[in-house]
Structures are given as structure tokens and as C-alpha cells.
C-alpha positions in Angstrom: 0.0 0.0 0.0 1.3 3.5 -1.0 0.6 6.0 1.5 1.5 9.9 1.8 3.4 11.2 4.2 3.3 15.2 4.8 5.5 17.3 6.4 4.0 17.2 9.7 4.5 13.1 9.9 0.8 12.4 9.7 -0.2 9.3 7.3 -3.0 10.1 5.0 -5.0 6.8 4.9 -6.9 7.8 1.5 -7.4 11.3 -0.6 -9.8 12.8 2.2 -9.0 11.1 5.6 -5.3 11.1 7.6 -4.2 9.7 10.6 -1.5 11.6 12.8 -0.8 8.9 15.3 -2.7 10.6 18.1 -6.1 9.7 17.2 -7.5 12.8 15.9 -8.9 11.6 12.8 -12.1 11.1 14.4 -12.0 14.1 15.5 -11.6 15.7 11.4 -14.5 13.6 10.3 -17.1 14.5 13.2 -15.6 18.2 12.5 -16.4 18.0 8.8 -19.5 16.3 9.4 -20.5 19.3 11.3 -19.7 21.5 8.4 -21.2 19.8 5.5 -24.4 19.4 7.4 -24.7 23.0 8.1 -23.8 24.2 4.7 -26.5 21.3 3.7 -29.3 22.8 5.9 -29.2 26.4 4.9 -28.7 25.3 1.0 -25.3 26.8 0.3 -24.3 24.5 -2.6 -23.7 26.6 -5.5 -21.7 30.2 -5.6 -25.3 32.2 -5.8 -25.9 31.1 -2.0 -22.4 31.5 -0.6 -22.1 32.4 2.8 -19.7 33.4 5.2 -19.1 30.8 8.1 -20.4 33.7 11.1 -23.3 33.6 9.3 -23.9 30.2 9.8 -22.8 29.8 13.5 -19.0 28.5 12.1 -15.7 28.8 13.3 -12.6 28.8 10.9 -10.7 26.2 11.9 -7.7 24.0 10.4 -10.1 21.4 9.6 -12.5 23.7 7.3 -8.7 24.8 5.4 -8.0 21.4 4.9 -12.1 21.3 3.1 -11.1 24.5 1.1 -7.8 22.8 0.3 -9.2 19.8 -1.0 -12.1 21.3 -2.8 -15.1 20.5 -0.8 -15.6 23.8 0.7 -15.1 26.3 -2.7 -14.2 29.9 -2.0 -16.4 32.4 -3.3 -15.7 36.2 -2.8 -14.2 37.4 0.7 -14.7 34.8 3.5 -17.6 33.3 2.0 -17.9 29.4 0.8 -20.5 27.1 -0.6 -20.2 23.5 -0.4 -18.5 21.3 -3.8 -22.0 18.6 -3.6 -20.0 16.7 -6.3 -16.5 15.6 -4.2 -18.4 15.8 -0.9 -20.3 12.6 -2.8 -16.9 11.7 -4.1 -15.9 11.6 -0.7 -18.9 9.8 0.6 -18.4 6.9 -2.1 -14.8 6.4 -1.5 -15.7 6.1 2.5 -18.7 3.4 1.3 -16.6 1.8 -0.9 -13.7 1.2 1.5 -16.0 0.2 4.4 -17.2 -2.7 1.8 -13.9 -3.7 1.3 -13.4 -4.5 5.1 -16.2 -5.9 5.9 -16.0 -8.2 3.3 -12.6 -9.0 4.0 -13.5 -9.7 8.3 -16.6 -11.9 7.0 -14.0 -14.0 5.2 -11.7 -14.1 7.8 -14.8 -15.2 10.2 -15.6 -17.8 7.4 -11.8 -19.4 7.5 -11.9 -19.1 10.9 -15.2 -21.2 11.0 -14.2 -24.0 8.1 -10.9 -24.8 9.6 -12.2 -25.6 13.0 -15.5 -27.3 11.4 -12.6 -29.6 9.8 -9.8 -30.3 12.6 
């Protein structure tokens, strides 16, 4: 498996999630959550409805750069951003996807597990 390393020795797992070694990827997905839910609710998902984060009861925070960076919060004007729909679903499929992939990959496991003791 190829995985980035950035400057700050953090491990990015995939395009959108990245693990730092202290547990604080959780913490970056609840925190995005939060954002895309709020841009969701008050319909900010083009450049005619951008908003400013205040106006939405936001903090800037290094976890809403990382969005901007990545393109799933887009810039529009000063301070005000309206949510990419299209790699926020890009996002969301990748995440699906890649939860398949292990769950398929534990029920064989379970599956091995269960044949070789069925024939010992």
C-alpha cells in the first residue's frame, strides 16, 4: 500500500481522511460532518448562495482549510464558501466503498476461521 506522508508526519489513509498517530482523525471527520451538514441545511451549494461561516454559526478552523484545500468547501468572494455537492459525494463513495472492502474482508476471515475448526 502506498501511502502519503506530509510534512507534519501524519499518514494520509486515503485522498480525504489522515491519521496523525494521536487519534485525531475522528475528530476531522465528526468536524467535517459538522460542516457539511450545516452548509447542507441552509442550502449553500452553489456560488449564488455563498455564505460566510459567522453567518452560519462556524468557526474557521484547520479542519474547514484542509475542506477548502481539498475542494469540498469552494471559496467564493471574501470569507464566503458554498459546499462542492459533487466531491463531498466523491468523498462519501470512496468512505462506502472502503468500508465494503473490510467488511468483506472480516466476513471471510470469520468464514476461514469457521471451516478450519468445522474440519480439525
Amino acid at each position: 500500500m502506498n501511502f502519503k506522508t506530509d510534512d507534519l508526519n501524519g499518514v494520509y489513509l486515503s485522498r480525504f481522511i489522515r491519521y496523525d498517530h494521536s487519534g485525531t482523525m475522528c475528530i476531522h471527520i465528526l468536524e467535517r460532518r459538522k460542516y457539511i451538514r450545516a452548509f447542507r441545511r441552509a442550502g449553500i451549494i452553489n456560488e449564488w448562495n455563498a455564505a460566510a461561516l459567522k453567518d452560519l454559526g462556524l468557526q474557521h478552523s484547520r479542519c474547514f482549510e484542509k475542506m477548502v484545500k481539498r475542494r469540498m468547501m469552494v471559496s467564493y468572494g471574501l470569507n464566503r464558501y458554498y459546499l462542492n455537492l459533487p466531491i463531498v459525494e466523491m468523498y462519501r463513495d470512496t468512505r462506502n466503498h472502503f468500508m465494503r472492502i473490510i467488511i468483506i474482508i472480516v466476513v471471510l476471515f470469520i468464514l476461514a476461521v469457521v471451516i478450519a475448526w468445522l474440519t480439525r
